[in-house]
Every structure is written in structure tokens, then in C-alpha cells.
N, C-alpha and C positions, 0 to 999 in steps of 0.2 A: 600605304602606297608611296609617301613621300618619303620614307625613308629605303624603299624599293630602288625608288629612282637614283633617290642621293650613292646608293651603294654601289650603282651603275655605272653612275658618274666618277665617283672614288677608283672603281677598277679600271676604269678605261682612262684614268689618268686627268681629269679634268677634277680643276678645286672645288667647283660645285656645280651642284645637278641645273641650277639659273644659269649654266652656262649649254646647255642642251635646250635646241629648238621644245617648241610644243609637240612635234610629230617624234619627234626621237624619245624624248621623256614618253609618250605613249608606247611606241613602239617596245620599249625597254620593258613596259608589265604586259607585253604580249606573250604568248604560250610560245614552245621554238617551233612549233608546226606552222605558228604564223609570223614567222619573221622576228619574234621577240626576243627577248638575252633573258629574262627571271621574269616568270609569269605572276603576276599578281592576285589575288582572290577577288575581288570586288567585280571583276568583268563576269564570275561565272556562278558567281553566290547564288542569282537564279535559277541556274541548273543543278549546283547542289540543292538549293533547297528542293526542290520537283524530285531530283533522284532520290531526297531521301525518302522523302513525302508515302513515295511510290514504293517502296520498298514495304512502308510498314500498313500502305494499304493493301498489298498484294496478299500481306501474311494475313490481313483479318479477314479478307476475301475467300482464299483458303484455309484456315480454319475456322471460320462460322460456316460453309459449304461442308465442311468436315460434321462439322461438331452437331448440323441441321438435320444431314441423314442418320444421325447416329440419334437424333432427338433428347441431344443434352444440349443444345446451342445457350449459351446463358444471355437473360433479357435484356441485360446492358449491351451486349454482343451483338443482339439482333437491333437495335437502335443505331447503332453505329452503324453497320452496314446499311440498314435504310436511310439511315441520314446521307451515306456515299451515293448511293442509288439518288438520292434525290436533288443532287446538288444543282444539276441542269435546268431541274423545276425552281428550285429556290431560287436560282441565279436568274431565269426570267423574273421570278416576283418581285425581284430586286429585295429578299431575308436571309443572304448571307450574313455568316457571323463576319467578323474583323477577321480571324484566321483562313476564313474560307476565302474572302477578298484579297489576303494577300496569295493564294495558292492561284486562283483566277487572273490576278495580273502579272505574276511569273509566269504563268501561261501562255497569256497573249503577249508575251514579252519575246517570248523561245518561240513561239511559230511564229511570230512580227519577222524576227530577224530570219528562220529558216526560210520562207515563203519570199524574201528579199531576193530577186532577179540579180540584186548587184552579188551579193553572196552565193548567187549559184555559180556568175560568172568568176567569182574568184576561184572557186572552188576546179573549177575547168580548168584553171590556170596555173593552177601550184601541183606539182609530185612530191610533193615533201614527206619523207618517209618512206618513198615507192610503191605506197599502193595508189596504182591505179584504179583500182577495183571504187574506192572512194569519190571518185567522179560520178559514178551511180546519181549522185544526191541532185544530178542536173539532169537526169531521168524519170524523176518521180512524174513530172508534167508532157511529158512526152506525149506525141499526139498519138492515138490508139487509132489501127486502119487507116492511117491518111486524112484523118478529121482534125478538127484544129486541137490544140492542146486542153488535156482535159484538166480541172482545179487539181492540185496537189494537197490531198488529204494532210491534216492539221499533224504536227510530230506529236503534239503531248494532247491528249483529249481529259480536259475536266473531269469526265464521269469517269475513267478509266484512267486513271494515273497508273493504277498497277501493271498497265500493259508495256510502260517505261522504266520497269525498275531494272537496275544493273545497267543502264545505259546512259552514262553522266557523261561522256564522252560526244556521244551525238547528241544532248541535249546542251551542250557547252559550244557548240561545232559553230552554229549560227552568228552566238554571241562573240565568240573572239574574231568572225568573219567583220560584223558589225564595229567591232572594237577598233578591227585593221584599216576598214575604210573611212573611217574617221580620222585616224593619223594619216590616211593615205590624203585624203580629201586637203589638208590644211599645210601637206610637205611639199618643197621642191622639188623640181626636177630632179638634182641628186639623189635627194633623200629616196623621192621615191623610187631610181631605179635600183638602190640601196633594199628598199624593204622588198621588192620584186626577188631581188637577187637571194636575200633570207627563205621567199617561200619555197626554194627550188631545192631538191634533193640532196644533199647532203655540207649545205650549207651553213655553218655556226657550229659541224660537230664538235670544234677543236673544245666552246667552251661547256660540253661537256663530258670532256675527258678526265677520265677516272686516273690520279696522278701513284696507279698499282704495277705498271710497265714503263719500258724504258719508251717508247714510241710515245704513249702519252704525258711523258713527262714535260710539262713547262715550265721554263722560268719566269720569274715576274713580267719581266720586260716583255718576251714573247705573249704570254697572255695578254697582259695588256694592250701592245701594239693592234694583235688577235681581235681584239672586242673594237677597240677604237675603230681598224679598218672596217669589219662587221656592220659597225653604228652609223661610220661616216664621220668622227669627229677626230679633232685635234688636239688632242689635251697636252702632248707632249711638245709641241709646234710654238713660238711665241712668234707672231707677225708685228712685223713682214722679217721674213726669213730667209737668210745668208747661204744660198747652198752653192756648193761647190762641187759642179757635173764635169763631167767629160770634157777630156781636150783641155782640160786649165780652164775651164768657161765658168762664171762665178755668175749666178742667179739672184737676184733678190724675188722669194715667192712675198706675194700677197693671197688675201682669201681665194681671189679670183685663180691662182695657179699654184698652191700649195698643193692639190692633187698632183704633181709632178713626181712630187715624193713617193707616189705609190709605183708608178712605171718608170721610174730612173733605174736604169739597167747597170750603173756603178755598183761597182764590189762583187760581180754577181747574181746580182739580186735578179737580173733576165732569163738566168739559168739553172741558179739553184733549186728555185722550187717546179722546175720542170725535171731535175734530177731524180728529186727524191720521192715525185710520185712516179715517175721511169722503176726506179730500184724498189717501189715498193710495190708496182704491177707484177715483179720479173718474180719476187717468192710469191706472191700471192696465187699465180698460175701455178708454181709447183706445188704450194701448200694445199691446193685445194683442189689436186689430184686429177687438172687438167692437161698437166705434161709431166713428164719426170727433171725436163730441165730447159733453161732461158736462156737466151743471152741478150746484151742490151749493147747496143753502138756497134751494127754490124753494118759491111754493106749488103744491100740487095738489089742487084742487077737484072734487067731487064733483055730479052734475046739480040736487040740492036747492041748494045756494049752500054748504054747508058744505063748509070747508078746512083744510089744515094746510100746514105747510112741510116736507118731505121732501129727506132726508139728499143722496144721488143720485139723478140722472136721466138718462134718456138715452135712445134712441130704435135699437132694435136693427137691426142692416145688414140683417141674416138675413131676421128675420121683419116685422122695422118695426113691430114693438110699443115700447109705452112701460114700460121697465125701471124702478123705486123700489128703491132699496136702502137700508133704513134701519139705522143704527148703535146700538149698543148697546153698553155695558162692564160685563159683572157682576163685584164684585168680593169674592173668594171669604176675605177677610178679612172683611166687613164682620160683625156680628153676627145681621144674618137669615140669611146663607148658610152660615153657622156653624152655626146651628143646623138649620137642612134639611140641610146634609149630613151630620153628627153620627149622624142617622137611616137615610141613602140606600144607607149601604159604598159601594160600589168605581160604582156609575153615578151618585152624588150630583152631581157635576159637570156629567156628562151630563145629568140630571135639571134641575138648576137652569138650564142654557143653553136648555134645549127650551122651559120656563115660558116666561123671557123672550122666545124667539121667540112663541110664542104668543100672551103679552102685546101685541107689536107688530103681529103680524095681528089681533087683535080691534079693535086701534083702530075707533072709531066711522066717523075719513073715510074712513080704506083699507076695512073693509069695505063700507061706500057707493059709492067707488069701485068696490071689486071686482064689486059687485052690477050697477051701472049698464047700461042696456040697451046693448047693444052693443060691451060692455068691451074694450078692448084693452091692457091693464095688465094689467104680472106684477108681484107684490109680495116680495121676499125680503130678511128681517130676516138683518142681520151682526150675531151677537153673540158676545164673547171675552170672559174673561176675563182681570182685569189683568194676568195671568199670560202672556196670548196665546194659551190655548188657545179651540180655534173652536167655535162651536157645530153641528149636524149641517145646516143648512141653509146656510150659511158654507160647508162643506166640498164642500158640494156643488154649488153657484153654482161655487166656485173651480176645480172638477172640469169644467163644462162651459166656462168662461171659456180652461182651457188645451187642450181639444181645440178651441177654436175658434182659438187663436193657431197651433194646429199647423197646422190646416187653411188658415191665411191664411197660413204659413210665417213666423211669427214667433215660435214657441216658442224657437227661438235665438237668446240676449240680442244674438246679433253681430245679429239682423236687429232691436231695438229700438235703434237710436245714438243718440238720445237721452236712454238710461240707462246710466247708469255702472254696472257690475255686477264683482261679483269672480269670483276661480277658483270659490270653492264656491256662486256663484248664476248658472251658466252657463246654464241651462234658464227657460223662464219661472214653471215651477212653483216651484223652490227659491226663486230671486227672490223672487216675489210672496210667497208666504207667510210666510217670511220677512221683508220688508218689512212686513206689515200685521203678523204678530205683532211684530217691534220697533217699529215706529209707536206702539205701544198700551202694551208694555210699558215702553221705556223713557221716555215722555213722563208714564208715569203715575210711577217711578219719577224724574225731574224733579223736578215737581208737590210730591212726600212731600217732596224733600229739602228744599224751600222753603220747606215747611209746617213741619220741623222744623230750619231753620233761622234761620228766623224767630221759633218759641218758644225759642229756645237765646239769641237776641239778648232779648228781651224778657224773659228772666230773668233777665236779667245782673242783678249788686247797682248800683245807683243810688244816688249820696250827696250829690247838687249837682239845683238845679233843671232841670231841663227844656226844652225850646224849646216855644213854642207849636202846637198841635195845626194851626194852619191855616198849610202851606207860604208862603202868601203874604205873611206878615204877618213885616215888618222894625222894629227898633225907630227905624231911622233913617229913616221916611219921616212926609212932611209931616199924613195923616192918621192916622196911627197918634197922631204928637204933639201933633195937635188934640184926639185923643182922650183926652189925659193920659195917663199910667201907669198900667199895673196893679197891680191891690194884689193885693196877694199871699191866697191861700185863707188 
């Protein structure tokens, strides 16, 4: 585990892993469903051991049941299965073996942590992956007829291990839930709207991007930038820091406001990574056989004369409406999302993404448009943040964009050849999301390192004059020497 974290630390640019909070260091051997960067073994050892357990009692379950009616069952066979049969008597008597004791306290280990309120409530609160379907697991106790809530039967039962075999997943589920709120429990306010922002849909794909296409390919720098904003930390940053913003305006950050660096709109970096998930929505509608063509930075006008210019467009096969897909990047660094989430716990994130969809539906022309007699305009705001995690109308555009590639048979990347795709983005779903959450994150991770690499170059000690602020201007040409020499300030 400590050399899990130190490698954490090394990639995201920090000299050592003692330079990461306690909640971060945790957070880093968390699984990426739960906010984590490289998940660690030690959180789920329990649940391997129970799935294996269960595996190889299900087989002798099934074959002494075999081998019984067939009346060859062999007598060691038949000991064993009644030794399984008895374990719940044994376990009253308190004559379990040593083996049997450690099987019983992985046990109550994995339903300790599933039967946790606080983990059902996380579990409410993260779409990570997009299945919804997975919230279920805050249904188990649901009140039946309108009576109060009935007990939620145990995940793993003692006597019946075999009724969990092949399901290390959901016997793991509890425990990295348990694992999160522990670092949740001991992080900051940043941090924690930092790990909030990890459990949400398609947040951290960038690091793991398969470096087999040109789309997921990163450079050191971008990955690293990538993971550090991810995590929350500074590794490339030496405080207090010399930045040089807008308008000739020269900053010194400290701890308290080196977050600036992430929403400093210098160089681009406000636009960029709103472009490049722009250009990567505008093929992905073509690719996946929901229009035959896009266009991106058009205007769209409204029947009073008022306009604006909108993200995507495009005109749907299906119904032959006209689609508006407008772009958005909130970025959960900056100092107002800091502060709204600081307030929000665990749907802060959530909370913030939805605003800004909001925001973009109230526009003045979209709702004019939407109003217009006769409308045939659907409007849905794409918002993520810098992180890549999607907002809830994101997710759900991107949900009906891939039943509709199934439907035209192009959900399998073999039927788009015009995209290069790897082993782990074989579907159009993984693909796409994928691609728009690294569009965004790593272009904005780009962006930062420009921005702080360009204040790195501007701080340099200078002890000799200068060249002239205007590119153009040679001291060897004919108008510059008409012009005499410069006297010096």
C-alpha cells in the first residue's frame, strides 16, 4: 500500500507520498468507482477471500448432491458438506476451527459495512459508471405496503457462502464504500468536494486511457497536471507563487489561493477545453448514426430577430428536429465552487452541474426559441467538470445517443472505421465517454501547464536588458535607424 501511494505521489508530481494529506493518501488506494486513482488490495482482501471461499463451496455442494443421488458420494465428501451444513450450530457453540473464524469475521465484516446507512447513502449519490440500476442497493430495506422499513437481509450468509460465488464485486461494494468514508470523514472541504467530484460519471477517465489512439494519447506533463487536479494537489506549484494574470496584473498565490491556477482563463485555457469537447460531440452524433452531419459555432435565431451562436447543431434522422447541444466546463477548483460545495456534502457536485445546466436553459434566445410557435428545437446543456465528470443531462443525452448507435448497428467501434479505438473502448459507450471526459480533462490540464509554465519562465532572475516588447522591430533595419536609438528608461 505504501509503495501504491508513493507512486501516486511520483505521478502527480509531488517528491513524496508525506507530502499528501491523510485523506488523499487514502483516497489514491480507492477503486475509480470510488473516487480513487490505483486501487489497492488490502480494502477488499475480505471480499476476495468470501468469493473465493464460495466458489469452491458451491462446487462441493454440487457435486456431493451429484455424486449422493448417483450413491457414490465419497465419505470424506459427505463430512465436509456436513461440516458446511453445520457451521451455524458450531458457531452458536462457539467450536469453530481457526479457518472457520476467519470465514465468520469476513463475514460480519461485508454485511457490517453493506447494512451501513452511511454507504447506502453514498451509494444514492454517485452515478459512476452510469448504471443507475446500482442504486437498487438503497432498496433492499424499503418499506413493503407502507409499513416502516423491513431489516435488509445479510449479503453473505455463513451457512450459504455458495449463494455468493462470482459476485466479488458486490461483496467488495460495501467495503470501498466504508473505505471512502473514512477519507471522507478526516478531508477538507476541498478535498472533499474533490472526492465527490471522482464518484460522478465519467470522472478520472483520462487516467485510464489506453495510450493505442491519437485521442488518448498523453504527454507526461498532461497526465500528470490530469491526476494532480483529480487529487487536489500541487506538486508542480512551489509556494507562494509568482503568477502573472491578465492585464499585466502579477499575483503572488499562497496555499489559500493557488487554486486560481486552475480557473485562470490566460492563454486560453477558458476555452480550450470547452472546444474540444464542442468538436468531440459534433463526430460523435455523426459517428453513432444520430445525424449524417453537425455543425458547431452557428447562429440560431429566434422569430423576434434575437440570436446567439450555439455550441452544436444538427438536425435528427429519427424525428428531424433540430438538436442544440450547448458546452459548458465548471471548474470545481475555482473559488465559487469551493465555496457552494464546502456547503452541499456528497451531491455538491451534483448540485453545482445542475445550476449550470439551468443557467444555459434560461438563456434569453433558447428560451425564445423554445417558446416560438411551432418549435421544433430540443435544447440540452453538456456540462462537466474539469475533472470530466458529466452533469445529469450529459448523461442522459449520452444514454439515448448509444441506444440509438445500437439501433443503427454501430455501437461496435468495428462498425465506426473511421475511429481508431482501443481494447478498453471497444463499445460505443466506453469510447464516447471516455473521449469527451479526456477532451476536457486533459486539454484543460494542457492549458494549466502553459499557464504555469509560462509564470516559471517570467520569474526567472533577469540581469541584462531586454529585447523590445514589439516582435517586429529589428535594430538593423532602415526605419528603426531613421528613427535614431533608443534612450534607455
Amino acid at each position: 500500500m505504501d509503495l501504491t501511494v508513493a507512486t501516486v505521489a511520483g505521478c502527480a508530481g509531488e517528491e513524496s507520498a508525506v507530502n499528501l494529506t491523510a485523506a488523499v493518501q487514502s483516497r489514491a488506494l480507492l477503486a475509480m468507482r470510488y473516487g480513487g486513482a490505483l486501487p489497492g488490495a488490502e480494502t477488499t482482501a475480505p471480499a476476495q477471500h468470501i468469493s473465493s471461499e464460495a466458489a469452491i463451496e458451491r462446487f462441493i455442494a454440487e457435486t456431493g448432491a451429484r455424486l449422493e443421488l448417483e450413491g457414490a458420494e465419497p465419505s470424506t465428501l459427505r463430512r465436509v458438506r456436513e461440516r458446511i451444513r453445520a457451521r451455524a450450530a458450531n458457531a452458536l457453540a462457539e467450536t469453530l476451527t481457526p479457518l472457520e473464524l476467519d470465514l465468520a469475521s469476513d463475514v460480519r465484516l461485508i454485511n457490517e459495512a453493506h447494512a451501513d446507512p452511511a454507504f447506502r447513502e453514498l451509494r444514492n449519490q454517485t452515478t459512476r459508471g452510469g448504471d443507475e440500476r446500482r442504486r437498487a442497493v438503497a432498496a433492499d430495506g424499503a418499506p413493503d405496503g407502507g409499513g416502516e422499513a423491513a431489516e435488509a437481509p445479510p449479503l453473505v450468509d455463513l451457512n450459504d457462502l455458495g449463494r455468493v460465488a462470482g459476485k466479488s464485486r458486490a461483496l467488495s461494494d460495501g467495503l470501498w464504500g466504508r473505505a471512502f468514508l473514512g477519507a471522507y470523514e478526516v478531508a477538507t472541504a476541498e478535498e472533499r468536494l474533490r472526492m465527490v467530484e471522482g464518484l460522478s460519471k465519467g470522472a478520472g477517465l483520462a487516467l485510464l486511457a489506453i495510450p493505442m489512439a491519437e485521442p488518448f494519447t498523453l504527454t507526461q506533463a498532461q497526465f500528470q497536471r490530469t491526476l494532480g487536479k483529480y487529487l487536489g494537489t500541487q506538486g508542480q506549484v512551489t509556494l507562494p507563487w509568482t503568477h502573472h494574470c491578465g492585464s499585466g496584473n502579477t499575483r503572488v498565490l499562497t496555499g489559500a489561493t493557488v487554486n486560481h491556477l486552475e480557473s485562470c482563463p490566460m492563454l486560453g485555457r477558458g476555452k480550450a477545453p470547452h472546444n474540444a469537447v464542442r468538436d468531440a460531440l459534433m463526430h460523435m452524433v455523426v459517428q453513432c448514426g444520430v445525424t449524417d452531419a453537425a455543425v458547431v459555432e452557428t447562429p440560431v435565431t429566434s422569430a423576434d430577430g434575437s440570436s446567439t451562436v450555439a455550441d452544436v447543431v444538427y438536425l435528427d434522422n429519427l424525428s428531424g428536429q433540430r438538436v442544440i447541444l450547448e458546452v459548458s466546463v465548471v471548474t470545481m477548483g475555482s473559488d465559487s465552487s469551493l465555496a457552494a460545495g464546502a456547503r452541499a456534502g456528497l451531491g455538491g457536485v451534483r448540485a453545482q452541474l445542475q445550476a449550470r445546466e439551468r443557467e444555459k436553459r434560461n438563456h434569453g434566445v433558447i428560451q425564445k426559441v423554445l417558446s416560438d410557435p411551432g418549435n421544433n428545437t430540443i435544447f440540452t446543456p453538456i456540462v462537466l467538470s474539469a475533472s470530466g465528470a458529466m452533469g445529469p443531462s450529459m448523461v442522459e443525452f449520452l444514454k439515448s445517443v448509444y441506444e440509438r448507435a445500437q439501433s443503427v448497428d454501430k455501437f461496435d467501434m468495428r462498425r465506426q472505421p473511421k475511429v481508431v479505438h482501443t481494447w478498453n473502448t471497444s463499445m460505443a459507450s466506453t469510447y464516447w465517454d471516455m473521449r469527451l471526459s479526456v477532451a476536457c480533462a486533459a486539454t484543460d490540464a494542457e492549458f494549466q501547464n502553459r499557464l504555469m509554465a509560462r509564470d516559471q519562465t517570467l520569474n526567472l532572475p533577469v540581469v541584462e536588458r531586454q529585447p523590445h516588447p514589439d516582435p517586429n522591430r529589428v535594430p538593423y533595419s532602415a526605419q528603426q535607424q531613421r528613427a535614431g536609438p533608443r534612450v534607455a528608461a
